[in-house]
N, C-alpha and C positions, 0 to 999 in steps of 0.2 A: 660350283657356286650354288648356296642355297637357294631355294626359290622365295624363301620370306620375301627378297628385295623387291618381288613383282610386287606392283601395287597391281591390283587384279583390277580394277574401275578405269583407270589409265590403262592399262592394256586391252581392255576392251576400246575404249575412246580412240587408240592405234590402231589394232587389230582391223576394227571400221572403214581404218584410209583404204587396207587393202582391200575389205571388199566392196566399197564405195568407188575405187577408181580414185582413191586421192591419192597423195602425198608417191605420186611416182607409179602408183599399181594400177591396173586396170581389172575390177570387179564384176560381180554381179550387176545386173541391171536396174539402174534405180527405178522408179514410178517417173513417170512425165507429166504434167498438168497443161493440157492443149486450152482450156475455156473454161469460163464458171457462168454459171446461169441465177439468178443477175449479175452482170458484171458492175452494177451500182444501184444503190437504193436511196431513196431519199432521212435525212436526218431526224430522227421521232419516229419513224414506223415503226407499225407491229413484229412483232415476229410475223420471218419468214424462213425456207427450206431451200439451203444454200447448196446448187448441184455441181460438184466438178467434172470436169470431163476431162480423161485422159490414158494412159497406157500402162499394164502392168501393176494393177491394182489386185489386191490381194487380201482374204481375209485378215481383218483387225490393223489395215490400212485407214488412217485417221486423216482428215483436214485438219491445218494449221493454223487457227486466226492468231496472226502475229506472234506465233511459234507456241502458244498454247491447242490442244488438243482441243475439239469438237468431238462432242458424241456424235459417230459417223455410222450411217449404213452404209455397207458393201453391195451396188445392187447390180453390178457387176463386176469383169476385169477391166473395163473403162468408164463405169461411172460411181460416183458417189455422192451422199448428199447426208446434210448436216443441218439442224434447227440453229437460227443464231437470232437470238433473244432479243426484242426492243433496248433494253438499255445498253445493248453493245455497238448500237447504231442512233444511242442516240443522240451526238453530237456529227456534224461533219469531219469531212477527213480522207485518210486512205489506207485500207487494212492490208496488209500484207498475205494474200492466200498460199499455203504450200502442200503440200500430200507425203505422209509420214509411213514407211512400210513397217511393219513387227521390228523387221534389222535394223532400226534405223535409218537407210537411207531415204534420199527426200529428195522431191522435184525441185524445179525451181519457182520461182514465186511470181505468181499474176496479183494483179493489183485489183483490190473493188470498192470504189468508190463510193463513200458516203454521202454524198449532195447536200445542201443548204439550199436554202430556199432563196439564190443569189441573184436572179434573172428574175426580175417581176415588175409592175408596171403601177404604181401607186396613189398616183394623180395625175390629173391635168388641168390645164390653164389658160383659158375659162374652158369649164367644162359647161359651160349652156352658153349661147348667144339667142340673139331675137332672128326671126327669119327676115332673109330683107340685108343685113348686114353686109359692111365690104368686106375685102379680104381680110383676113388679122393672124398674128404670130399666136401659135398653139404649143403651151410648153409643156411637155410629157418628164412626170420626176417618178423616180423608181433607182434600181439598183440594178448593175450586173450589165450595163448600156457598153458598147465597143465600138471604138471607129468603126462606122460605117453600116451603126444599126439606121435604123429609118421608120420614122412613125408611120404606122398603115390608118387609113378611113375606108372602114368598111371592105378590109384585107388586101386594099390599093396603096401599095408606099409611095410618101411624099418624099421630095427634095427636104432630106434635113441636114441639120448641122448638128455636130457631136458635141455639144458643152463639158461634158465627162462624163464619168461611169454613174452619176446620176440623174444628170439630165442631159435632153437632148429638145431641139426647139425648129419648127417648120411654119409653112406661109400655109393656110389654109383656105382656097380659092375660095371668093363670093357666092360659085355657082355651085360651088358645095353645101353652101344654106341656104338657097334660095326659097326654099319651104320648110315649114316645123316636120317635126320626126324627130328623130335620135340615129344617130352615127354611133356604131364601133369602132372606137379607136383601140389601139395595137403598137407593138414593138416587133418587130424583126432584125435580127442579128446578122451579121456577114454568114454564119454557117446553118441559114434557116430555121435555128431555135426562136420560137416566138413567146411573147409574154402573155400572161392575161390582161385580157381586156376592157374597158371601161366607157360609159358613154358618154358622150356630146350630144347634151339637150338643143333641139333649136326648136325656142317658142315662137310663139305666134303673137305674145302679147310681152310688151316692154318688160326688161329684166329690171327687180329693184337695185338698189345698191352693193356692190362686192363687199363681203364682209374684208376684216384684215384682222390677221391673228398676231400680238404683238409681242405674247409670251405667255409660257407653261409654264406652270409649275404644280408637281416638280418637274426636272428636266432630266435627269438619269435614275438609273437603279439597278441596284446588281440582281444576277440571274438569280432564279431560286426561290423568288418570294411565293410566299404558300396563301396569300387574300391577296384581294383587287387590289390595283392601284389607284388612291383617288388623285382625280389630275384635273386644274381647272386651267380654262381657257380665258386668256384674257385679250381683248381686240374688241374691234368697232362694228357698228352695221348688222350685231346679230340681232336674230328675230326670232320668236315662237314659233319651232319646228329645226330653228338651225340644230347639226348632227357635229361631231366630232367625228374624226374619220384616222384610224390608226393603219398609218400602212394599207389607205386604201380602205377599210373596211368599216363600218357604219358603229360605233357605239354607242350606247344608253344615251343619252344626254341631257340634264337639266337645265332650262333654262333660267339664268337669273336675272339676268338684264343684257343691253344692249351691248354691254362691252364684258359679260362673263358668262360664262358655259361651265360647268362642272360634270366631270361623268368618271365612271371605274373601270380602269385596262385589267382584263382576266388575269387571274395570275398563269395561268398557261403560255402567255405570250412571254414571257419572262425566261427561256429556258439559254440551257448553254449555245442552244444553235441561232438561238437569237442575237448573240452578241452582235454589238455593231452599234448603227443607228437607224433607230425608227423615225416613222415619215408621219407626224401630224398636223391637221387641218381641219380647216372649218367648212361644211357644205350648208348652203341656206334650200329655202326649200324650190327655189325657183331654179337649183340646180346652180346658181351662181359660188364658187370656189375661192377659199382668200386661198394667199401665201404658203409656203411648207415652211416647219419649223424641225427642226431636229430633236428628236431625244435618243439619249446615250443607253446603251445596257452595256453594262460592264458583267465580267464576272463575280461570281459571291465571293466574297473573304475566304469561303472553307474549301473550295474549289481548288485540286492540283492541277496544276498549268502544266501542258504539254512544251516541250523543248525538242524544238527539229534542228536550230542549227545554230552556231554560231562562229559570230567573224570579226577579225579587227580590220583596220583600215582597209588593208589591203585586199581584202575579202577571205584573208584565209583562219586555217584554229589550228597554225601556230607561229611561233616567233625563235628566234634567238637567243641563246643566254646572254644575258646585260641588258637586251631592249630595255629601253623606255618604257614607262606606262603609257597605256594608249585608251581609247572610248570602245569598249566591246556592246555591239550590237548580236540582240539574240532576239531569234524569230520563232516564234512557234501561235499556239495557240489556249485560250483560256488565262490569258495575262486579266491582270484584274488593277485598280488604281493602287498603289501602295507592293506594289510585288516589287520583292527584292532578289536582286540575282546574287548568288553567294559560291566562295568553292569550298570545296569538299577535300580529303587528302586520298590516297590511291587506296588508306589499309580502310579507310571508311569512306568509300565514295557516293553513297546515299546522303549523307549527312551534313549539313552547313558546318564549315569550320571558319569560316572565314565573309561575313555578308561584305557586298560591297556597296557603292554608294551609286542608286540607280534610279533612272527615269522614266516613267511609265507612259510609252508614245501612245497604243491603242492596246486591244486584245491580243493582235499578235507583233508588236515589237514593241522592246527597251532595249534601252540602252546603261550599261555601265561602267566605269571607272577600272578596270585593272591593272591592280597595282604593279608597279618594279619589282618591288619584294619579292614575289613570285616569279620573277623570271631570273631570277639569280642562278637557279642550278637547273638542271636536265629533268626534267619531268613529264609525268601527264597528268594534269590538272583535271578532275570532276569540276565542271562546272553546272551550276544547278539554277533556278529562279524556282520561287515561293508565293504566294497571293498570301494578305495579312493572317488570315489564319487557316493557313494549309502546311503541308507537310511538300519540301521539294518535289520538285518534278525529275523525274527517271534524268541523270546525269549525261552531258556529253562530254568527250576530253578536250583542250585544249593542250596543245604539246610544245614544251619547251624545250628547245635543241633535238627535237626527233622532228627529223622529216619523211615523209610518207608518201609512197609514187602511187596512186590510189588505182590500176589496173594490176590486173593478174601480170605476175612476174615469176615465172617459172623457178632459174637462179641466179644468180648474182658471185661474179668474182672481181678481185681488185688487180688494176695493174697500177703496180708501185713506180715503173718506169714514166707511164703517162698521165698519176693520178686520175684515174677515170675509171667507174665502175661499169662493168658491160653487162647488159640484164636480157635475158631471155624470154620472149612474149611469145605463148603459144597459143596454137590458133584461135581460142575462144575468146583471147583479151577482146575488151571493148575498142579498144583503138590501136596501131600500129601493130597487128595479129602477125603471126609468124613472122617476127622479124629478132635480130639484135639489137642493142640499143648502148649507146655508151654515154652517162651522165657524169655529172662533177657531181661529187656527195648532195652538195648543198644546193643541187638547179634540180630538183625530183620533177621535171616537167616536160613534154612532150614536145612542149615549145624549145624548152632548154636544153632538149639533146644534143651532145657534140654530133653523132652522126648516129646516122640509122641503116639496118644494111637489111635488105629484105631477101626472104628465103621463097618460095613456091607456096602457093593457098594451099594448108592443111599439111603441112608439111611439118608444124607442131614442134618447134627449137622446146629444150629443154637443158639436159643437161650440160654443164661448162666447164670446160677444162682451158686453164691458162701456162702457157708453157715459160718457166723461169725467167728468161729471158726477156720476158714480153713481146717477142715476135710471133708466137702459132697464138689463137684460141681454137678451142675445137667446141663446134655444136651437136648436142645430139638432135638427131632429127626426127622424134620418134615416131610423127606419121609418115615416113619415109624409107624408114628401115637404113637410114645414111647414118654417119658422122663426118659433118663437114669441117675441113681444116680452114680458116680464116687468114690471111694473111697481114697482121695490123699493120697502120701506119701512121700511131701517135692519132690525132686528132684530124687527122683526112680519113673517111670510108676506108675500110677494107679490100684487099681482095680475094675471090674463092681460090684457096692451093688444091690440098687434095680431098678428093669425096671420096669416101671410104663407106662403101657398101658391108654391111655386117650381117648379113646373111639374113636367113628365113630358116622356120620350122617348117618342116611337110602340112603337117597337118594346121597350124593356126597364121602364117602368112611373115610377113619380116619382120624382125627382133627388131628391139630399141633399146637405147643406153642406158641402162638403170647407174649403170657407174660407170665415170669416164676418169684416164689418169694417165699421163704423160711421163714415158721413159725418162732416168733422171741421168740415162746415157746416152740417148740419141731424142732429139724433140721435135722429129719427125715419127716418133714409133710412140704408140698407144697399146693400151690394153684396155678391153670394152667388159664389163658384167653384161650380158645380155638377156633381156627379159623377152616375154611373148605377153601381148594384150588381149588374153584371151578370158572370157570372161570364166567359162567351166573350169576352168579351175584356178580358183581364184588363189588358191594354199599353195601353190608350188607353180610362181610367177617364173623364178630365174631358169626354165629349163634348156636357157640359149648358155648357159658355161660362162667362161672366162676364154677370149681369144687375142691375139695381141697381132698388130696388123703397123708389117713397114712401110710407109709412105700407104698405097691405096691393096697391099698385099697382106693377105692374111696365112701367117702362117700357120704350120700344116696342121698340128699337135693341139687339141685345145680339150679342158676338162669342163667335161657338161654333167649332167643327172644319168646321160644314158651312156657314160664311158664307166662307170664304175657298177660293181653290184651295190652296194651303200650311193644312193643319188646324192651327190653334195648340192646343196643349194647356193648359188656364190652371190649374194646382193651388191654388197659393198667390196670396194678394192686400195689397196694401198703397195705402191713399190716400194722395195727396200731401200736403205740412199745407198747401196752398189748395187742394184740394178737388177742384181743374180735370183731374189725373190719376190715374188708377189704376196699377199695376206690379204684372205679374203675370209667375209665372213657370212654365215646366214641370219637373216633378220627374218626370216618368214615365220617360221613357227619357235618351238619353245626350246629347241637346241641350243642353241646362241653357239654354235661350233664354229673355232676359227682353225682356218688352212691354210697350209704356207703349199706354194705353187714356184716349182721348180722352173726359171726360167734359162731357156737353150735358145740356141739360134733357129730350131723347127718347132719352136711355140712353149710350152709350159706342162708340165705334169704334176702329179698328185701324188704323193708319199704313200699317202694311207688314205682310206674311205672317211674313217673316222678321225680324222687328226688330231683335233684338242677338245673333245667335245665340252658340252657345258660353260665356256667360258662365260659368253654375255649374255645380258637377259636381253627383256624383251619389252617394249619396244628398245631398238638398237636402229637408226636408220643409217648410220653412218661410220666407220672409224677416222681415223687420224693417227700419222705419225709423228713422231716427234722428230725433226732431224737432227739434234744435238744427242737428244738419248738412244734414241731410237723405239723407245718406247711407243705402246701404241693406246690410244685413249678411244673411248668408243660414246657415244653419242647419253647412252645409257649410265656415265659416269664412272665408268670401271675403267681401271689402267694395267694395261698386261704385258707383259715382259714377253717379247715372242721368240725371245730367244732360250727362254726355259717354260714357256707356256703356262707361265700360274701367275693370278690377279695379285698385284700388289696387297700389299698388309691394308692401306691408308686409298680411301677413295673418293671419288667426289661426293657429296649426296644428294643427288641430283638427277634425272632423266629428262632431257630434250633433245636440242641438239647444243653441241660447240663447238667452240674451235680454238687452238692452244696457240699461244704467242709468247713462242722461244723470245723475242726479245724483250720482256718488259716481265716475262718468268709466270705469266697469267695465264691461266684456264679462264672462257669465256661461258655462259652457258646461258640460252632460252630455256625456259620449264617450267613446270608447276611450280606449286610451292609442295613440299613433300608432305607437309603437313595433310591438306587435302586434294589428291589427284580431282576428287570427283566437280570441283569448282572451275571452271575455266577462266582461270586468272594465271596471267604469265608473269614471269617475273626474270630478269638479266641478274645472273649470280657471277660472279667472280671470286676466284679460288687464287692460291699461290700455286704455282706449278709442281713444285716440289714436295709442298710440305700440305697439299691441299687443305689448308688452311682457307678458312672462308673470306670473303674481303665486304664491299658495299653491295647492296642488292639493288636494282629500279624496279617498278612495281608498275609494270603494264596491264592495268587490268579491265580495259576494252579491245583488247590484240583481236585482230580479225581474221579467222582461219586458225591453223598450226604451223607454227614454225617451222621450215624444211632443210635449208641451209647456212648457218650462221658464217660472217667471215668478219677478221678483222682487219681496217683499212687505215693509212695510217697518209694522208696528206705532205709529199716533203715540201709543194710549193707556198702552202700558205699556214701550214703550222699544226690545221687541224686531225684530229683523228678520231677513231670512233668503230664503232661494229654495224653490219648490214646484214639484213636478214631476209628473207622472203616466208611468204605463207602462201597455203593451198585453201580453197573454198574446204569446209566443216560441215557434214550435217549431224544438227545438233543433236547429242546423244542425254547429255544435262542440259539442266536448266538453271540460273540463267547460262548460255550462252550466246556468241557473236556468233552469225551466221553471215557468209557472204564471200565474194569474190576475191582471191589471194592477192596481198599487198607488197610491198617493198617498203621495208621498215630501213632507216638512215637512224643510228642516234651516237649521237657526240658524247665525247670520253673528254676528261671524268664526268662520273657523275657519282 
């Protein structure tokens, strides 16, 4: 087989899993990122010198702000640190920090916090009384207030009451002003953050009249403005000396008469971290305080609005084919009055293809309209928002007929007897960690599992074999060095049959299943690939053989690296449908050699060292046979005849993974697009089986992780059907990429 078909960019981006520890291998050691120093800064500062701290740090080891490179020094193997510039902190928010080695791999991500200026204390009411005075109600307005903050006098908290997150309002004893001075008044929060603080004049001589402020104008303004803002004050009771007061703070003020004030807001106070609402008022000079009035900051027109999420009713981003149109609510940040949320299509998903009809609640949420029309086929929808004159915001998908089990899911098989998919959590998942799991296509939910069956902490389930029947599944257990036989029972938990011990290497400690496959003459007898998780040698994983084990016995005969002078590397395995052969192949390095494995009743032997070589390229994680033909297809798009050992004339063109569906005469496939490997954009191809002729494509192009095992699943009890897939965490080798925690992909057929 030529090597042209390698796409060399894609083979590195494979090559990676294995020495990363993804997609099944166990690697070299990536970098670790234990803390960063700040772990938050506030919104507007200067530059500063961002330190991380962590493990296995290495020259031309980079820090990741949100998956971009920092100019990083090396100033140790645990530490590092990187300049990150005022304008990249200079709105709130939360960056994603990671640590990048030369090979590619990469820690996982700590978060650093960009602050707003959210907690602060902006007036109070009255702020002077006469000394002498009774008790009276003291009203404290600001931003960023929590059940069960409490106004302090003079660092002492009062009994308050919470009005909301802007005000809050207390009894201020008599014998608190029983003499002139001045009090510090204060905010304190439930977790002892406190606000700035402001004073309570108490004079000695009568206070004049409280002014009252009855309107500004203007009353909003979007961010950005480059001169002051002129703003006049219009209300009663002012006097020569009265101040205008922005957020607390004293500005210019002219006086014009008793019911106007005029003065200019910096334009500095104008910026993106400003969005919200400012707090102004009128101070007279006896320290007497009117009312607060509101003014708006919006974002500017040319400003791109950030997109964190979006949800329809139900709180989720996706729906059904056919739904209804329904009110999409999208949240993020830098929304501005007049932003329109629009969609995109999958081949341009930056791009407005589609606006829709939208309502602008604050800075961070609107809400819009989408349409039916859109939901008629299977898709994943680019959704985007726009401020009047900016350019979209970085898109997120909405998915129509795909559903998505959002934790690590190792694999996934279908039982056709019980319509129910059983999915494998290994130990790192975020929630129900080493267990199995069995859903109905369309319930992807932790809540909605039929049953859950839990294995031993760290015990790490993986691979899945389902036996035709639907009575055995088999786990691999590969922090265990087991393969456990499950004994199903429809929609009741299972029970454990047999635990099948797979031995150990001397030297690196118990093997694990890299491929698991179920006799197609007895479905108690297995045949295991066995790998070692050792990290040193990362190129020559499968040195545990191929061994095939009755009930929890393994017999005697098995072919490894170190039974032949030529080491066969066996990754992948496939029984013949009589039983008499195994086919296994190597996916490690650039061989792609396939071996046919002689099975006897004391285990399996090897013909030849070198059996077929060259057949598949590389990456190849998987084969498949066909049981009508017998034919065997390999993950990598090639179809081989193993019964004369040479690649069909006609092949797929394609490289991910798939899986072939004798009944409906389809090849399924995850993959690139072949066009460009180096883009990490996925895309579901279907072929004709025979005549690999190409069919419809879908166009996944936010897929999180790499694809690992594709199946097709076909619903008898309610009609539906469709394909299921699993992925493995990615560290990003392009850009753009999805980075992040392997998912379980559901998507419904046709599409």
């Amino acid at each position: 087989m030529s090597w042209s078909r390698i796409r060399l960019p894609l083979l590195f981006v494979v090559l990676s899993r294995f020495l990363c520890g993804c997609g099944g291998f166990n690697g070299v050691l990536p970098p670790t990122l234990a803390s960063l120093s700040p772990a938050s800064v506030a919104a507007g500062s200067a530059d500063f010198v961002l330190m991380a701290n962590g493990t296995n740090f290495v020259s031309g080891t980079t820090i990741l702000w949100n998956g971009a490179s920092l100019s990083t020094t090396v100033s140790s193997a645990t530490q590092l640190t990187a300049k990150v510039t005022a304008p990249q902190i200079a709105t709130p928010g939360t960056v994603s920090i990671r640590v990048m080695k030369p090979d590619s791999t990469t820690s996982g991500t700590l978060p650093l916090t960009v602050t707003g200026s959210s907690f602060r204390l902006t007036s109070i009411s009255p702020a002077a009384v006469t000394a002498g005075s009774a008790s009276f109600a003291l009203t404290a307005t600001g931003m960023g207030f929590v059940s069960g903050a409490a106004i302090t006098l003079n660092d002492v908290a009062l009994t308050t009451s919470f009005d909301s997150a802007t005000q809050l309002h207390a009894t201020v004893a008599a014998s608190a002003v029983a003499t002139a001075g001045t009090i510090t008044v204060g905010v304190s929060n439930p977790d002892k953050t406190t606000s700035n603080t402001l004073l309570l004049t108490v004079t000695a001589i009568p206070l004049g009249p409280v002014p009252t402020l009855v309107s500004i104008d203007p009353n909003t303004s979007p961010a950005g403005i480059v001169t002051p803002l002129a703003l006049t004050a219009t209300g009663t009771n002012f006097v020569n000396g009265s101040q205008v007061m922005w957020n607390g703070i004293a500005m210019a003020t002219t006086f014009v008469s008793a019911t106007q004030l005029t003065t200019a807001i910096p334009s500095n106070f104008f910026t993106n971290a400003d969005l919200g609402t400012a707090h102004v008022f009128v101070v007279n000079p006896d320290s007497t305080v009117s009312n607060v009035l509101p003014f708006t900051i919006t974002a500017s027109p040319d400003t791109v609005p950030v997109l964190t999420a979006v949800a329809n009713p139900a709180g989720t981003n996706s729906s059904q084919v056919g739904d209804p149109s329904f009110t999409l609510t999208l949240t993020g940040r830098l929304f501005g009055p007049g932003a329109i949320a629009c969609l995109g299509t999958p081949g341009q998903p930056t791009a407005c293809a589609q606006d829709l009809p939208t309502t602008f609640i604050d800075s961070t949420t609107a809400t819009a309209q989408f349409p039916a029309s859109a939901l008629a086929g299977v898709a994943e929808i680019p959704v985007m928002i726009r401020n009047a004159q900016s350019v979209p915001s970085p898109p997120l998908p909405y998915f129509v007929g795909i559903n998505i089990y959002g934790d690590e899911a190792a694999d996934v098989v279908w039982d056709s007897q019980n319509n129910l998919l059983y999915v494998s959590k290994p130990s790192t998942s975020g929630g129900n960690a080493d267990t199995v799991m069995a859903f109905s296509p369309l319930q992807l939910s932790d809540a909605g599992a039929v049953w859950v069956y839990q294995f031993p902490v760290n015990s790490n389930p993986d691979r899945l074999a389902l036996s035709p029947d639907g009575k055995y599944l088999y786990v691999g257990l590969d922090g265990a060095g087991l393969v456990q036989q499950l004994v199903l029972g429809g929609v009741t938990p299972p029970t454990a049959g047999n635990t099948v011990s797979i031995g150990s290497d001397p030297a690196s400690g118990p093997y694990y299943a890299m491929d698991l496959q179920i006799s197609p003459l007895d479905f108690n007898t297995i045949a295991v690939a066995r790998g070692i998780p050792l990290a040193t040698k990362p190129a020559t994983i499968a040195q545990g053989g191929v061994a095939i084990y009755d009930g929890t016995t393994q017999r005697p005969n098995v072919v490894s690296p170190a039974s032949l002078p030529i080491p066969p590397l066996l990754d992948t395995i496939q029984w013949s449908l009589d039983g008499s052969t195994i086919y296994a192949v190597n996916n490690e390095n650039a061989s792609g050699n396939l071996y046919e494995l002689a099975v006897s009743p004391n285990g399996v032997t090897l013909a030849s060292a070198d059996d077929h070589p060259g057949l598949f390229t590389i990456p190849n994680l998987y084969i498949h046979l066909d049981p009508m033909s017998g034919l065997i297809y390999g993950d990598d798009g090639l179809i081989v005849d193993p019964a004369t050992a040479n690649v069909q004339p006609s092949n797929f063109l394609v490289n991910g993974v798939m899986t072939p569906d004798v009944a409906t005469d389809t090849a399924y496939f995850a993959a690139h697009t072949p066009a460009d490997p180096n883009v990490l954009e996925y895309f579901v191809y279907l072929f004709n089986l025979d005549t690999t002729a190409p069919g419809p494509t879908l166009d996944l192009y936010t897929l999180q992780g790499i694809p690992q095992h594709l199946i097709r699943w076909n619903n008898s009890g309610d009609g539906t059907s469709g394909l299921a897939f699993t992925t493995q965490k990615f560290n990003c080798v392009y850009s753009p990429c999805n980075v992040g925690d392997g998912q379980l992909y559901v998507i419904n057929l046709p599409f």
